[in-house]
C-alpha positions in Angstrom: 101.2 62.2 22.4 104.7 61.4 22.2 107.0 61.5 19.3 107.7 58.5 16.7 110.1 56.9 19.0 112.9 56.1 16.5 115.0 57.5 13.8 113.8 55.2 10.7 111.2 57.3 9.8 111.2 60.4 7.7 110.8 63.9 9.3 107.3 65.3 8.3 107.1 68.6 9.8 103.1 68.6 8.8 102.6 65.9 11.2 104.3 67.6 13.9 102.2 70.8 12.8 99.2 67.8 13.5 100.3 67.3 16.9 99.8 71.2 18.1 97.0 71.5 16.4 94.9 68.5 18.4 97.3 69.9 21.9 95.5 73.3 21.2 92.1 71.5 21.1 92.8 70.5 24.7 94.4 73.2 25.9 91.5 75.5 24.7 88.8 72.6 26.0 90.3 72.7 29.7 91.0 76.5 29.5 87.0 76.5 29.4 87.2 78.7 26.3 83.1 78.6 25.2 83.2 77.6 21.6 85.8 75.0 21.7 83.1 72.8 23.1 84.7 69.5 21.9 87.8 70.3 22.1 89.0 66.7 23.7 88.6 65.5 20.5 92.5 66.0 20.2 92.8 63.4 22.0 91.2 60.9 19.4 93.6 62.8 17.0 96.9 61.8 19.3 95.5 58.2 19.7 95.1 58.1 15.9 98.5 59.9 15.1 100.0 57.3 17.6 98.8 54.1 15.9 99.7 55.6 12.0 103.9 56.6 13.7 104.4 53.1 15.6 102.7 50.5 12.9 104.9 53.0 10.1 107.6 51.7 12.5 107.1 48.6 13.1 105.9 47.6 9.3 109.6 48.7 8.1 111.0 46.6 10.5 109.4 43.7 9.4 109.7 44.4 6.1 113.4 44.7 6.4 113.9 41.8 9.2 110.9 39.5 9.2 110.9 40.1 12.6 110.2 42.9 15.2 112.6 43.8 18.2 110.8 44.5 21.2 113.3 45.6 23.6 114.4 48.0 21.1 110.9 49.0 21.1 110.1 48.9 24.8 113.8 51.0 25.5 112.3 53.6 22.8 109.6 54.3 24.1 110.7 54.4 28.1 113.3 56.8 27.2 110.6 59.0 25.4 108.0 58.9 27.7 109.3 58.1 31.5 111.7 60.7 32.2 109.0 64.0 31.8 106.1 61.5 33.5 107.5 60.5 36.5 108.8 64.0 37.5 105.5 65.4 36.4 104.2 62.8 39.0 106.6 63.6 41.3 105.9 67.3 41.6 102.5 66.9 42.4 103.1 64.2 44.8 105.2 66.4 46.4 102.7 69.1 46.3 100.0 67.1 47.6 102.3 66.3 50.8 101.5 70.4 51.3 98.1 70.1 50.6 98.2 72.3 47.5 95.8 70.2 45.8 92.8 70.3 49.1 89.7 70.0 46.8 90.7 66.9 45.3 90.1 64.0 46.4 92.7 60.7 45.1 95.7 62.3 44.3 97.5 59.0 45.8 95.1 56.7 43.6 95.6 58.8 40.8 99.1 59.5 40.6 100.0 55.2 41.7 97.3 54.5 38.6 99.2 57.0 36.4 103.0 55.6 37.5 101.6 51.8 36.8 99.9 53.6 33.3 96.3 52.0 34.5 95.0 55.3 35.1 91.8 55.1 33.0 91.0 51.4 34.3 91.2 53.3 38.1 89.3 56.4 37.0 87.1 53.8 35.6 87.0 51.9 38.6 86.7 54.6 41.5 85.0 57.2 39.7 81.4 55.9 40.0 80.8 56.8 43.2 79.1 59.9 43.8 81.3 61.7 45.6 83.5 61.9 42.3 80.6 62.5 40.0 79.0 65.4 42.3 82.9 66.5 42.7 83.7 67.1 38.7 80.0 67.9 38.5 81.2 70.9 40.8 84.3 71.1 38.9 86.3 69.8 41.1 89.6 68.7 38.9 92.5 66.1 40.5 95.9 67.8 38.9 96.3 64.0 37.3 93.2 63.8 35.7 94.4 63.7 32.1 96.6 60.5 32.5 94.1 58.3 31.4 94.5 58.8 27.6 98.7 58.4 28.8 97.3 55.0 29.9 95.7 53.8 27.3 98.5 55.0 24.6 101.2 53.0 27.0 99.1 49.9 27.0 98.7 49.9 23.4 103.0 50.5 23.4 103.2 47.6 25.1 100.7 45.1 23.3 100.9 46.2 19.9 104.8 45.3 19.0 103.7 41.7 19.8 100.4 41.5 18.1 101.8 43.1 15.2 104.1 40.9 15.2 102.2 37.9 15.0 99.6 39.1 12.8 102.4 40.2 10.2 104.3 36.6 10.3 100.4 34.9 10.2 99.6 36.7 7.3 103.3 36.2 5.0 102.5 32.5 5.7 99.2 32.2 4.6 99.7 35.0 1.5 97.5 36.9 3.0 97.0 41.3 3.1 97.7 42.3 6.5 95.5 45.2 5.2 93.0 43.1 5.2 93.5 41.5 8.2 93.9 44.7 10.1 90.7 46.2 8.3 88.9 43.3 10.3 90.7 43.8 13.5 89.9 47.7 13.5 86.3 47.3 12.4 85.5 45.1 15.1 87.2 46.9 17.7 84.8 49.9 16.3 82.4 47.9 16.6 82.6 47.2 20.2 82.9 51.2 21.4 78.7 51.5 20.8 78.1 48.0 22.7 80.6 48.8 25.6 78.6 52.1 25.8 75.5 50.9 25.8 76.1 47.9 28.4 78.8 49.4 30.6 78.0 53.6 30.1 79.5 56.3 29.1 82.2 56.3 31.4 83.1 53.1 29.6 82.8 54.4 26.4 85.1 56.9 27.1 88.1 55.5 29.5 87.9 52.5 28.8 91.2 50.7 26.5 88.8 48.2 24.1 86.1 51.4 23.6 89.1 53.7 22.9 91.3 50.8 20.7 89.3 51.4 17.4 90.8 54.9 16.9 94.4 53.3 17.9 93.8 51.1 15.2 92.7 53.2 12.3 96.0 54.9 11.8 97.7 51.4 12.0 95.3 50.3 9.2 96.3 53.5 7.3 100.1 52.7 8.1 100.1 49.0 6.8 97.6 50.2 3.8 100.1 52.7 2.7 103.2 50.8 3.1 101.2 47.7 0.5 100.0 50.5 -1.6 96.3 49.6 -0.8 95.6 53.2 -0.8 97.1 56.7 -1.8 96.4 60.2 -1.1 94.5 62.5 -3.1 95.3 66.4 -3.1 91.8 67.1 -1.8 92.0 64.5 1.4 94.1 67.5 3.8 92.0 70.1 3.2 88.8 68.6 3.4 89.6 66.6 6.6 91.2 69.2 8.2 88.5 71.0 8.5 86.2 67.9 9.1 88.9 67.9 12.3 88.6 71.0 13.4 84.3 71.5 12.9 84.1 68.0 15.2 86.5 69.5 17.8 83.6 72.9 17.5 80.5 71.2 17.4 80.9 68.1 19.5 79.0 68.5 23.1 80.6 69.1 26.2 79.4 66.7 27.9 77.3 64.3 25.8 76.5 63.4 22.4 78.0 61.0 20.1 81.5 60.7 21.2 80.2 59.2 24.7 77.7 56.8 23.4 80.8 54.7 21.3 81.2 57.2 18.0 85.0 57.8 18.4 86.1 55.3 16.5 84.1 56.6 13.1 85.3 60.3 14.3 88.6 58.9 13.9 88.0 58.8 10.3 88.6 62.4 10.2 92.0 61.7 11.6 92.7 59.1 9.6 91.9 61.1 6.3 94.0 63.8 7.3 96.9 62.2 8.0 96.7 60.2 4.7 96.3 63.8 2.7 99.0 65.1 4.4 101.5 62.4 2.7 101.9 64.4 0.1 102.3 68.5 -0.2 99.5 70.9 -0.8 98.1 73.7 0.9 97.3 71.7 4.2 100.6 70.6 4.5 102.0 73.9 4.3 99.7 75.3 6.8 100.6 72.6 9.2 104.3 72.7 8.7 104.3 76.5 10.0 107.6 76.8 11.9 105.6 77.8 15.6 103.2 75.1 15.0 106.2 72.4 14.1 108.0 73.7 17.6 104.7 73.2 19.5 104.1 69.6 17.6 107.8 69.0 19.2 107.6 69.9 22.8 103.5 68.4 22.5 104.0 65.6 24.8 105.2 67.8 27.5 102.9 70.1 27.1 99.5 67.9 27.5 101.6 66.1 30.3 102.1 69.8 32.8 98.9 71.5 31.7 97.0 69.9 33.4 98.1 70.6 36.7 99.2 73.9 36.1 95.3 74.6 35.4 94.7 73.3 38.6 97.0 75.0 40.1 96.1 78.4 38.5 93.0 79.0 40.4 91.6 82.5 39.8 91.9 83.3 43.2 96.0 81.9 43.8 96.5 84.0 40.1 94.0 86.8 40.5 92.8 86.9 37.1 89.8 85.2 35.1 89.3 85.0 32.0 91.5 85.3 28.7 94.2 86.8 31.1 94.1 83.2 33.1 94.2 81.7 30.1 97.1 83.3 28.6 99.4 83.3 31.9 98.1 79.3 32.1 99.3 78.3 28.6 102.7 80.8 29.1 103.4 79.0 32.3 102.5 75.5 30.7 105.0 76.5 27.5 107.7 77.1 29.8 108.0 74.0 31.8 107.2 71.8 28.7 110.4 73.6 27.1 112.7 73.2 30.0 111.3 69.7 30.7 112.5 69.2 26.9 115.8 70.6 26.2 116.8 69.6 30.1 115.3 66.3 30.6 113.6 64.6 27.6 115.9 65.6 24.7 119.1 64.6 26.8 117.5 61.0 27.2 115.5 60.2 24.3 119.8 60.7 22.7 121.7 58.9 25.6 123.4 55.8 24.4 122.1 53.6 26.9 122.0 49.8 26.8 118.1 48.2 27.2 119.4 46.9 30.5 120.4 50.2 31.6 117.3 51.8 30.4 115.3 49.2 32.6 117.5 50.0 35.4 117.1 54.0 35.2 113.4 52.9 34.4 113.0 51.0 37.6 114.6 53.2 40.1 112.7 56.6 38.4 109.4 54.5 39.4 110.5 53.4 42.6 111.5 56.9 43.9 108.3 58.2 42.1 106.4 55.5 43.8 107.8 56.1 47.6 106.8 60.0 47.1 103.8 58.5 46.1 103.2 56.8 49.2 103.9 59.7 51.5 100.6 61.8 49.7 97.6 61.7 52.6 94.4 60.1 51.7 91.5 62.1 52.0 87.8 60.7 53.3 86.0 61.3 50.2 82.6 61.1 52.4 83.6 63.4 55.1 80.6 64.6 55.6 79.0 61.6 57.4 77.4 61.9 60.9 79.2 59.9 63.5 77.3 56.5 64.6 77.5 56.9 68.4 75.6 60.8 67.8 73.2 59.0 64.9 72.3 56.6 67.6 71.8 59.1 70.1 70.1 61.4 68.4 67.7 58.9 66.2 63.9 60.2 66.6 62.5 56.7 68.8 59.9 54.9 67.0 56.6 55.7 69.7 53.2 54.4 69.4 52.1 57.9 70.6 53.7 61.2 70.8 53.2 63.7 73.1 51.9 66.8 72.0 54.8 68.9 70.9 54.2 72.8 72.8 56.2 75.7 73.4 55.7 76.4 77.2 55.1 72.8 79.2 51.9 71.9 80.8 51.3 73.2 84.4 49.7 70.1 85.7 50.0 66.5 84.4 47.6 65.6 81.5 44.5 63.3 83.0 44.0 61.7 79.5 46.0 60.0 76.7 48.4 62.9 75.0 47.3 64.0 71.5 49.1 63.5 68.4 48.1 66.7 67.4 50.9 69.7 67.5 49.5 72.5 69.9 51.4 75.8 70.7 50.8 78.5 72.6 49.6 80.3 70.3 45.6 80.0 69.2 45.8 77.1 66.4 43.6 75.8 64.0 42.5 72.5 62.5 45.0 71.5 59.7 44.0 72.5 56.7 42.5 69.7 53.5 45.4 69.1 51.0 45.9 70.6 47.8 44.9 68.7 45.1 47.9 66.8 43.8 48.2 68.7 40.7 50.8 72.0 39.9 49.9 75.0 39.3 48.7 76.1 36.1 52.2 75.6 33.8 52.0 80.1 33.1 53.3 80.1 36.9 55.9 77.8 35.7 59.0 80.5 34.7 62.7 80.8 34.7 62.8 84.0 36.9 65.1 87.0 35.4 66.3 87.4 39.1 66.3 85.7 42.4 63.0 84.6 43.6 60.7 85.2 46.3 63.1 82.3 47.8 65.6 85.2 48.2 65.5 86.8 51.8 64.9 90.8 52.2 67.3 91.9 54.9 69.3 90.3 57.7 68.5 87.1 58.9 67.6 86.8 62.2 68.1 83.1 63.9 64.9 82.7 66.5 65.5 81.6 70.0 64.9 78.4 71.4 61.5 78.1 72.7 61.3 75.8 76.1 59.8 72.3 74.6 57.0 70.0 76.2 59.7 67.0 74.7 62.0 66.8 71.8 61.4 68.1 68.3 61.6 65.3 65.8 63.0 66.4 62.5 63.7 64.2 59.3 66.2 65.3 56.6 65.7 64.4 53.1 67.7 64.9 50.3 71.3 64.3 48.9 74.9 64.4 50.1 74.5 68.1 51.3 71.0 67.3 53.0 73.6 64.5 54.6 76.3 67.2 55.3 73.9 69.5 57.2 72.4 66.5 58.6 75.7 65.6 60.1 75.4 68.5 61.9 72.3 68.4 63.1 72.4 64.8 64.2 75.7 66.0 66.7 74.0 69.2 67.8 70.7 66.3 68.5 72.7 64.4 70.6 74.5 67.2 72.6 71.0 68.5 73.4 68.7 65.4 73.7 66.0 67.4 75.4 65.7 70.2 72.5 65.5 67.4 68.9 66.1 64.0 67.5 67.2 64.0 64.7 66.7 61.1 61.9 68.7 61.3 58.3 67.4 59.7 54.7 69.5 61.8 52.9 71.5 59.5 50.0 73.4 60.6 47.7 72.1 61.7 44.5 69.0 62.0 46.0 67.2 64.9 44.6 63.0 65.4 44.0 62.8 65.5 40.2 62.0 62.0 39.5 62.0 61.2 35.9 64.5 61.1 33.3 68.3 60.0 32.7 71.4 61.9 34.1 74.2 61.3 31.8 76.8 61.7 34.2 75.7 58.9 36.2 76.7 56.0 34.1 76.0 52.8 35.4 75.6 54.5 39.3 72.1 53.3 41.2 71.7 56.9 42.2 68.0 57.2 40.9 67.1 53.7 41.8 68.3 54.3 45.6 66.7 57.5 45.9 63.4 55.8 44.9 63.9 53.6 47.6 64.3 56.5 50.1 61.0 58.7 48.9 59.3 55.9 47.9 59.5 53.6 50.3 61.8 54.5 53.9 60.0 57.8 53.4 56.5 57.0 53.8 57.4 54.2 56.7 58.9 57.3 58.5 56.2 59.4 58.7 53.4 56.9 59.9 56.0 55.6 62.4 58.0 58.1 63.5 55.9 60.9 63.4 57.9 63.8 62.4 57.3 67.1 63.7 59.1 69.1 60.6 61.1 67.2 57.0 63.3 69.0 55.9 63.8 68.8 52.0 67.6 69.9 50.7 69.3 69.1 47.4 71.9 71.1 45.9 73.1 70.0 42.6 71.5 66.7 41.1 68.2 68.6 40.7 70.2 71.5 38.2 72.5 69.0 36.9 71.2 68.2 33.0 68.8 65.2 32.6 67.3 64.0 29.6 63.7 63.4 29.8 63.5 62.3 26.0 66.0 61.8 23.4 64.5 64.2 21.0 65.2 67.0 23.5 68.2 66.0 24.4 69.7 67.0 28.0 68.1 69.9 29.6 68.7 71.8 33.0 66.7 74.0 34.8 66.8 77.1 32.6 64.6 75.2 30.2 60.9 75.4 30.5 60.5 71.6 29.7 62.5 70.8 32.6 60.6 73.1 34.9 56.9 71.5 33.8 58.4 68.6 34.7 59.6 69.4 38.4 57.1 71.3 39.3 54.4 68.3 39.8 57.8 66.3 41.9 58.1 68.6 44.0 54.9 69.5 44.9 54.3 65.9 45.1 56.9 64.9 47.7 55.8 67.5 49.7 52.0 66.1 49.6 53.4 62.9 50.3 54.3 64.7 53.5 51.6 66.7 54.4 49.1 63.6 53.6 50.7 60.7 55.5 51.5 63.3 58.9 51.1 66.1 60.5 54.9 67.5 60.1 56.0 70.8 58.8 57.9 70.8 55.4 61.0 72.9 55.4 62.7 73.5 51.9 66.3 74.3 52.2 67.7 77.3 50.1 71.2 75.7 49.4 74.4 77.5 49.5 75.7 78.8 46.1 78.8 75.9 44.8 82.2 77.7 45.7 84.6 75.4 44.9 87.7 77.4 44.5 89.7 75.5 42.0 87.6 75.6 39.3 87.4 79.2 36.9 84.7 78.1 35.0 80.6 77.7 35.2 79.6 73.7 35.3 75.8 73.2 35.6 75.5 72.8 38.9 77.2 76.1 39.3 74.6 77.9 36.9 72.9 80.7 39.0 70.3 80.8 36.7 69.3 76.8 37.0 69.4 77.3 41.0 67.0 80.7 40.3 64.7 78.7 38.4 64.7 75.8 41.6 64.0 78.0 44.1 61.2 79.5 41.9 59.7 76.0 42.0 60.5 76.1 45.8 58.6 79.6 46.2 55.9 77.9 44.5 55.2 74.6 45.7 55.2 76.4 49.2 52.8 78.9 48.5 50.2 76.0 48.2 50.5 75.3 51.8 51.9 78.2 53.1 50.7 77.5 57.0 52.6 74.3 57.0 55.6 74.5 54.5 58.2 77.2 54.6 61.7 78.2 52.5 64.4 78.1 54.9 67.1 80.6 53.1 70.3 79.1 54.0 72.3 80.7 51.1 71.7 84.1 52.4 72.8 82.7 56.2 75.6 82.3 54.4 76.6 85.1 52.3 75.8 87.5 55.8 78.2 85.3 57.8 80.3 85.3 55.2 80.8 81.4 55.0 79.9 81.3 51.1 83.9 81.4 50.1 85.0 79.6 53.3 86.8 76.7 52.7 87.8 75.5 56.2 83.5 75.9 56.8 83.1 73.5 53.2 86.2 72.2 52.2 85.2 71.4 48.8 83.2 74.5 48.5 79.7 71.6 48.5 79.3 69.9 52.0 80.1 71.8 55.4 82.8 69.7 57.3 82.1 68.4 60.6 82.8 71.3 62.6 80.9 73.3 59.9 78.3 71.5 60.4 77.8 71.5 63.7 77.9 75.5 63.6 75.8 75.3 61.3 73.1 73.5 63.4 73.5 75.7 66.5 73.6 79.0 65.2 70.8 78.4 62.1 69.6 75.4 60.9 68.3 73.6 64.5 66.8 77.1 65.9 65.0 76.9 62.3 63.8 74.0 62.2 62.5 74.1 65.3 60.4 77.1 65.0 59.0 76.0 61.7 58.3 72.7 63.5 56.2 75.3 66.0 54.8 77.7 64.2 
């Protein structure tokens, strides 16, 4: 993304042109504009631009020395590339000491893995868990998120002028074609993108350096091919491939398809092709040496470097717009900083005069200053939500032999036989009723409702009182990180009224109750594989030991995220019937797992709607219409046993408190906070649960 780092080569305004057209890609992909759907495809272009500019350099200088200089090199590129990236880090480390950036979560890892330029091996490394998955699932952004590809173009910098190198003196000694030799180099490092996705995941594929290499390489082949006059352009090559560049960059998937199972490399192609027609004039050329494009092409680097966290920045709600009107006040405030950051700080040093050893000084203390501000950013407890292990243990449901009956009022005289497991109340009650077959409905009661459900609640919500108990209600929570969240604040309101509930959690992350299929964004994560182990296994052991008096059931985004249930549907959400035939028999099954093994209640939670405030755009686990569909399945999975099973609406608690949009209550806009939490549980979800549990 930066420039050609010397003076040797010719001025081609076209590729210049090239460089704004594959920034605009981005800009437009992160702007969250709907038809640029693979729009970080400009970054394959950059990558591919990259290799073609250095190897042009790098071949001359061989050519003309038999040798290559790489401090030379190394001072080139630290003095093009340094001076805007270290104050860009900088400014948001500074910001973060304010707290500007509150909904992300490793600004200090980020900006330490961007300063070192390993930022796509520590994406790579710390962004399996599922606390970052469900986070950019949420679209949640880190300001710093974009300094991966800056990674992996610095690491090739400072390999290549050496391998080069080596490879160039190998092959004049043997009479070789370094062509050649590079054709092999770059075919197997294409190659390897598909295996590294397919052993390692997507994730892989797409951050890490040997997946990402092969596009690298492609415009050094072309570079060393041209210079040997192994290959020339034709007039048709611009044309053709620039629109080749610009359909991919269309029609590519968000988030899936080929690009993320290894295909970058033969994408690249496109790249490659276009830069090879544009050595020569013709109507491609032209187009791309359009003075405003040119100007962009120059000023490129700094604006991909301050986009990104202007984006962030430029919330809806800090700019009060949405929209093309964000958009445009986004990309003017971008342009502006990337121009002063130019003509006041990159320009002056990319010219100064300096010695290497000076540049390595200036070099050194720009990363050590950048490196102390660095250190002063707070971390953040990514799992913030987690109960506290002196209340878990206090409040953990005790593993009886028998259980008292649980009843509202307690008995006037001591019981003269052996107390029932058998829930009484004071009201008149009934023998429980035989279990529905464990089949769904007939699949015509399977629909994507046009509006909210019968989930939805129809007026206020009115919170019962707490009935006096004959002994503690015992309620399990089951579910994912927000089922963990809540139960957080249950287990604390548990253990600050031992007389009224124990609590128990099984809530895991990326637990949710539609069983089958592949989520893409998990990557190599044991999400499904745990949550098997909690429903299929620590489940059932629960509920013939522990005896439960209501489970409550809670997931809030892995059950709309997209899965793919077969590859020749490729990845569908909630809003597709195919998904819905297929969660309608998981739900309804964990909750006959429930009703068959005890005697507890089964209390689906209504989630809160997503309201993560630094995001201006839908992500799929922000799509009303996939949450609409859930809850449909919740409305009816419960109508099957409508005496024991109940929908507890928790978004609307929400929305008539007015907590939806409160960020202190949910700090990421996903999982109530500790205090939250514990609100939560004494004003809602604990006088709730325990009615169900005596209904």
């Amino acid at each position: 993304m930066g420039g050609n780092g010397g003076s040797r080569l010719q001025h081609q305004p076209a590729l210049d042109g090239l460089r704004a057209l594959a920034v605009v890609m981005v800009l437009l992909f992160h702007g969250g504009v709907s038809w640029m759907h693979g729009g970080y495809f400009g970054v394959s272009v950059f990558f591919t631009l990259s290799g073609f500019l250095i190897t042009s350099l790098l071949v001359r200088e061989f050519d003309r020395t038999n040798r290559i200089a790489p401090v030379s090199f190394y001072t080139r590129r630290a003095k093009r590339l340094l001076p805007a990236s270290t104050l860009c880090l900088a400014v948001v480390a500074i910001m973060a000491t304010r707290d500007v950036w509150r909904g992300a979560l490793h600004v200090r890892r980020d900006a330490l893995g961007a300063l070192f330029q390993i930022a796509n091996w520590s994406q790579l490394a710390g962004g399996g868990s599922y606390t970052d998955l469900q986070s950019k699932s949420a679209g949640l952004l880190s300001p710093l998120d974009h300094y991966w590809s800056l990674a992996i173009e610095e690491q090739f910098y400072w390999l290549w002028p050496l391998c080069f190198w080596g490879l160039a003196r190998f092959a004049r000694r043997r009479g070789w074609s370094l062509t050649r030799i590079l054709l092999v180099l770059t075919v197997a490092f294409g190659a390897a993108a598909p295996v590294i996705a397919g052993v390692w995941g997507r994730d892989a594929a797409y951050w890490a350096t040997p997946a990402r290499a092969g596009e690298i390489l492609i415009g050094a082949l072309l570079a060393v091919a041209l210079r040997e006059g192994r290959i020339a352009p034709q007039r048709w090559m611009a044309p053709v491939f620039l629109t080749a560049v610009a359909l991919i960059a269309v029609l590519l998937p968000a988030a899936g398809g080929p690009a993320y199972h290894g295909a970058f490399p033969l994408l690249a192609i496109a790249s490659a092709g276009l830069l090879l027609g544009l050595q020569q004039p013709g109507i491609a050329t032209t187009v791309l040496s359009w003075r405003p494009l040119v100007a962009l092409g120059a000023i490129s680097y700094g604006v991909y470097l301050f986009h990104f966290p202007v984006f962030v920045f430029m919330s809806p709600a800090r700019v009060g717009q949405d929209g093309v009107l964000l958009l445009l006040v986004r990309l003017a405030v971008t342009a502006a900083i990337a121009l002063a950051s130019y003509w006041l700080i990159e320009r002056p040093v990319r010219h100064a005069t300096w010695t290497g050893a000076r540049t390595l000084m200036h070099a050194a203390v720009a990363i050590g200053l950048t490196a102390l501000v660095i250190g002063a950013v707070p971390t953040r407890n990514p799992t913030y939500w987690t109960a506290d292990a002196t209340a878990v243990a206090a409040a953990a449901i005790p593993d009886d032999a028998a259980v008292g009956a649980l009843v509202t009022a307690p008995p006037t005289t001591p019981p003269t036989t052996p107390p029932s497991t058998t829930r009484e109340t004071t009201r008149e009650t009934t023998p429980l009723p035989t279990p529905a077959p464990k089949t769904a409905p007939p699949e015509s009661t399977v629909s994507v409702p046009a509006t909210n459900s019968s989930v939805v609640a129809v007026g206020p919500i009115t919170v019962p009182p707490l009935p006096a108990l004959s002994r503690p209600v015992r309620i399990v929570v089951v579910g994912d990180s927000t089922a963990q969240a809540a139960g957080a604040g249950l287990v604390q309101w548990a253990a600050d009224n031992p007389a009224v509930a124990k609590v128990t959690v099984l809530a895991i992350a990326g637990c949710g109750f539609v069983r089958e299929g592949i989520v893409p964004t998990d990557g190599a994560a044991t999400f499904t594989a745990d949550c098997a182990d909690v429903l299929d296994v620590r489940l059932p052991e629960v509920l013939t030991t522990l005896h439960p008096d209501v489970v409550m059931l809670m997931t809030t985004i892995r059950d709309v995220e997209p899965r793919i249930f077969d590859e020749a549907e490729g990845a569908l959400t909630p809003v597709d019937h195919a998904y819905l035939t297929r969660a309608l028999p998981d739900y309804l099954a964990i909750e006959n797992l429930i009703l068959d093994n005890s005697t507890a209640h089964v209390a689906w939670i209504r989630p809160p709607a997503i309201n993560p405030y630094w995001t201006d755009r839908v992500q799929p686990s922000m799509d009303p219409d996939a949450h609409a569909a859930i809850e449909h399945v919740m409305a009816t999975v419960t109508a099957v046993h409508p005496d024991r099973v109940t929908v507890i609406d928790l978004r609307a608690w929400f929305e008539q408190e007015g907590l939806d949009d409160d960020h202190d209550y949910r700090p990421d806009g996903i999982h109530e906070g500790p205090v939250g939490a514990l609100d939560l549980a004494r004003r809602f979800l604990g006088p709730q649960l325990v009615a169900e549990a005596t209904r």
